[in-house]
N, C-alpha and C positions, 0 to 999 in steps of 0.2 A: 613521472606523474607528480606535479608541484603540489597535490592538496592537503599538505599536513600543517598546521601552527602547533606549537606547545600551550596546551589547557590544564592549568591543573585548578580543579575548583569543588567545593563541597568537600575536599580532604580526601577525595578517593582517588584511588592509586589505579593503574590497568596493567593487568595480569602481560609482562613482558611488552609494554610500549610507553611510554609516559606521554607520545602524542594523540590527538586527537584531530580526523578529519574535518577540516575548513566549513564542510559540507555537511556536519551533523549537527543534534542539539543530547547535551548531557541531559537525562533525564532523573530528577531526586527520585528514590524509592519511595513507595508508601504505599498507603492500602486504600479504597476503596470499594464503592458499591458497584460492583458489573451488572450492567445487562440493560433494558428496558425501563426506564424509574418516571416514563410518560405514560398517555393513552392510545392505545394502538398496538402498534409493532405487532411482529411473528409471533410465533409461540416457542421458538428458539430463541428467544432475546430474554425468556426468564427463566426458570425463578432469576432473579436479582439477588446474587451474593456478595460473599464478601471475598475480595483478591487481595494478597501482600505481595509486591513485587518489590526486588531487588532494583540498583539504579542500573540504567542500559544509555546507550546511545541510538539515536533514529534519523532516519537522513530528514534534512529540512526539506528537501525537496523530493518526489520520485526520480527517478534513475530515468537519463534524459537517453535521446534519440544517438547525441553526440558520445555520450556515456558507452552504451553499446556498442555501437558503430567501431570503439577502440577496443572494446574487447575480441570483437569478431575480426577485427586488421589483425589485431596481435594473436588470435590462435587460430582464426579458419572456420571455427565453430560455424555449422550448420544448424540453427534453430528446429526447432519441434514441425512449425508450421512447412517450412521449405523443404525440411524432410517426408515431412507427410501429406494432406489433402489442400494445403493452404489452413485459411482462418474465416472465421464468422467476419463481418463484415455489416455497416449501415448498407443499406441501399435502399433509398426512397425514406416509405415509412415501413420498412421489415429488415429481417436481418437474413444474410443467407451468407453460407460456406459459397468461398470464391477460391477456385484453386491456385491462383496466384497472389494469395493476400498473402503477407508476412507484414515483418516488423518494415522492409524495405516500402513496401505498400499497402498502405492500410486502407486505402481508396479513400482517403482525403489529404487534403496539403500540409507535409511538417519540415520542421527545420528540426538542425541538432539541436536546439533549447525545448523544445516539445518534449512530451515523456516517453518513453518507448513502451512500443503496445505488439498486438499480436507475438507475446513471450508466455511458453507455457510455463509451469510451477518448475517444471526439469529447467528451462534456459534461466532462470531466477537462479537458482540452484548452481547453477556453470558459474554465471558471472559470478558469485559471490566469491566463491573457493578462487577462482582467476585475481579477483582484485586483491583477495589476501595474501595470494601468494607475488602478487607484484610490488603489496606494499610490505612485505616481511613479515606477516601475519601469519599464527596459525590457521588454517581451514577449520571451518566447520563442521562441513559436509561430508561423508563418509559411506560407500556401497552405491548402489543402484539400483533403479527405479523404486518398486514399494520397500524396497530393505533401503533407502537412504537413510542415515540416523545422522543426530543433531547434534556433535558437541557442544552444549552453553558454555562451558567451561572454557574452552576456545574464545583465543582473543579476536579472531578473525568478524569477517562482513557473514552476514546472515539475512533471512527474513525475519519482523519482528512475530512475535506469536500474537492470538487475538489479543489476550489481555495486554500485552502491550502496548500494543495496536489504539484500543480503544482510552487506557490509561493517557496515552501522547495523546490524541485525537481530545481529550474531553480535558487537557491542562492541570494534569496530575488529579484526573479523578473528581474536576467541580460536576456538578448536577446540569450540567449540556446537552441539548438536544443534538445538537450542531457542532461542529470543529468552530464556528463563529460566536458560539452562543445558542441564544430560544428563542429569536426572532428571525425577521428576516437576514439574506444574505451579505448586509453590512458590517463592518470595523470601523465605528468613528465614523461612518460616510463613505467608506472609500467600499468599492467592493470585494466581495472575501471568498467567492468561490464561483466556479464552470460548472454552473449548473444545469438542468433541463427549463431554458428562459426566452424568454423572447428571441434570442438568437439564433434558440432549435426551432422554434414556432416558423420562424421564417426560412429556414431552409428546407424540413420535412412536413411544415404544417401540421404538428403533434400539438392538443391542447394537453388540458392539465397541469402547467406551468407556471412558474412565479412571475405571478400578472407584475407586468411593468419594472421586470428586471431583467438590464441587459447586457450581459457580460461581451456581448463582440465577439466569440466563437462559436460557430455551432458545432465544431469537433473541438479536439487537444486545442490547447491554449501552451504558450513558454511557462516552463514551472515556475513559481514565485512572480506569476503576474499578478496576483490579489494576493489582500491581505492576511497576515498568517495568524492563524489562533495566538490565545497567551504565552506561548513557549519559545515563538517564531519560528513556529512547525504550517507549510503552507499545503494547500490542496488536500484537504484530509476528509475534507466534504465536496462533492463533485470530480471534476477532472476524468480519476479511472477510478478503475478498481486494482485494489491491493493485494497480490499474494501475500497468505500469512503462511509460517510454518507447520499450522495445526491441521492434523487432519478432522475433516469437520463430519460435527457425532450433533445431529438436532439436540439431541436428549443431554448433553455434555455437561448443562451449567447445573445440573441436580448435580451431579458428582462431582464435581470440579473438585480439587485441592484449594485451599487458601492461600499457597504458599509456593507464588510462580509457576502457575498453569502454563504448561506446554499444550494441552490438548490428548486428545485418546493415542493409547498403543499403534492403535490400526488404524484403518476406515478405507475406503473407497474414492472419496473426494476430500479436496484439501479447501481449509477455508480462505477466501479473501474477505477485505475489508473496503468500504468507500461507496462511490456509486460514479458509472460514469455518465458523460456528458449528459445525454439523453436520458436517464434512467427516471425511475419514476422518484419523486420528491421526497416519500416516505423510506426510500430508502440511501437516503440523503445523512439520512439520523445515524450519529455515530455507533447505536447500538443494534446498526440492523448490520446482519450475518449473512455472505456469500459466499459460495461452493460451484467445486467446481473440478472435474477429472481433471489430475495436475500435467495432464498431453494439452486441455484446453487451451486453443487463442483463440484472442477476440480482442476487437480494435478498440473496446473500451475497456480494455484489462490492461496493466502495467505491473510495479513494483516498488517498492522502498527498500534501503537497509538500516540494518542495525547490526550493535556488535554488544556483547555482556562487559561488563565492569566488574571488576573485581578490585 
């Protein structure tokens, strides 16, 4: 696996590696304001505190179709979905479990540059510990099913956590609606995200939409086909949805820590982040929070990684 160059930059050192994948962005530490800081959003998007995070790395892109595809040649791995009932699935304008959807058919057209979807929070969890241990990295990930635990200390591939999540997403923490900005979904003109647009209008006839924007997919799009936030972090708004690490608690950001939130002890459902293709607009907003039993798939869920810096 060719994806390593040598980075060494902002004078931080990594715990047993001094390179850096091809395929991430170093992320400076710093603190900002989490949560909701517009008009709207859940009632999980607030209170709006204050987060200090350490610097981390995050993939510039989600974890592609072709991505996968090499980790399942190289162990076998049997996904969540093909072991079990299949995966949620578009069909029309509803969604329904199809018992042969997987990540192999997600009931629309992909290539290996597409992102890989129907993956539940468990196959996130494989692939990472898989690509750490192919690139000499330590693992992460540690036990099974709800006793999985997270080393951050570990120099290996991970999920990012929310606040990380949303810190990369919002370009170390500026006052962003959007992975683009607080307007619509352009950069300079060019376009900046797979949204719910004229292209879904046209395939499932869904109103609701960003009138007279047209990205040309109504499902996955190749990742790094539009423009990427200020970090050269792309699809962070639209595309899919993003398993985070955290297990998701509504009530969490009253408690939170200031000081690199992981998320609750426990919980029941684990959070993701983003929105996919079709989803509804407002939840487009980098500060809107998704959940989700970590067995779920679904053709507009995928994944990112990241790894801690030390």
């Amino acid at each position: 696996m060719n994806r390593l160059v040598v980075l060494i930059v902002f004078g931080v050192g990594f715990t047993g590696c001094s390179a850096v994948p091809q395929d991430m962005v170093l992320i400076r530490g710093g603190s900002f304001q989490m949560g909701n800081t517009f008009d709207g959003g859940d009632a999980d998007e607030k209170p709006v505190h204050q987060v200090e995070l350490s610097p981390f790395l995050i993939g510039k892109c989600e974890v592609t179709v072709g991505q996968f595809r090499e980790f399942v040649a190289a162990t076998g791995y049997v996904t969540t979905a093909e072991q079990n009932d299949g995966a949620s699935v578009f069909v029309g304008k509803k969604v329904e479990v199809s018992p042969d959807a997987s990540w192999r058919n997600p009931y629309f057209e992909q290539d290996d540059q597409h992102p890989v979807v129907c993956v539940s929070w468990y196959d996130a969890v494989e692939y990472c510990n898989w690509r750490s241990r192919e690139e000499g990295l330590k693992p992460c990930y540690h036990g099974s099913g709800d006793g999985i635990t997270c080393d951050f200390r570990a120099n290996g591939y991970r999920l990012p956590t929310e606040a990380e999540w949303e810190y990369a997403a919002r370009s170390r923490g500026k006052k962003h609606k959007y992975a683009w900005g607080n307007g619509e979904p352009y950069v300079n003109g060019r376009p900046a995200g797979n949204t719910r647009d004229e292209a879904a209008k046209r395939e499932w006839g869904i109103d609701r939409i960003w009138e007279g924007y047209d990205d040309g997919y109504a499902c996955t799009s190749p990742v790094g086909s539009f423009a990427p936030n200020e970090l050269g972090i792309h699809d962070m708004s639209g595309s899919v949805y993003e398993w985070c690490w955290d297990w998701y608690d509504e009530s969490y950001y009253a408690n939170s820590p200031v000081k690199n939130p992981t998320g609750p002890a426990q919980g029941t459902m684990r959070a993701c982040r983003d929105a996919g293709f079709a989803c509804a607009i407002r939840h487009e907003c980098v500060a809107s929070r998704g959940l989700g039993k970590p067995t779920l798939t679904f053709s507009w869920g995928g994944f990112r990684l990241a790894r801690s810096v030390r």
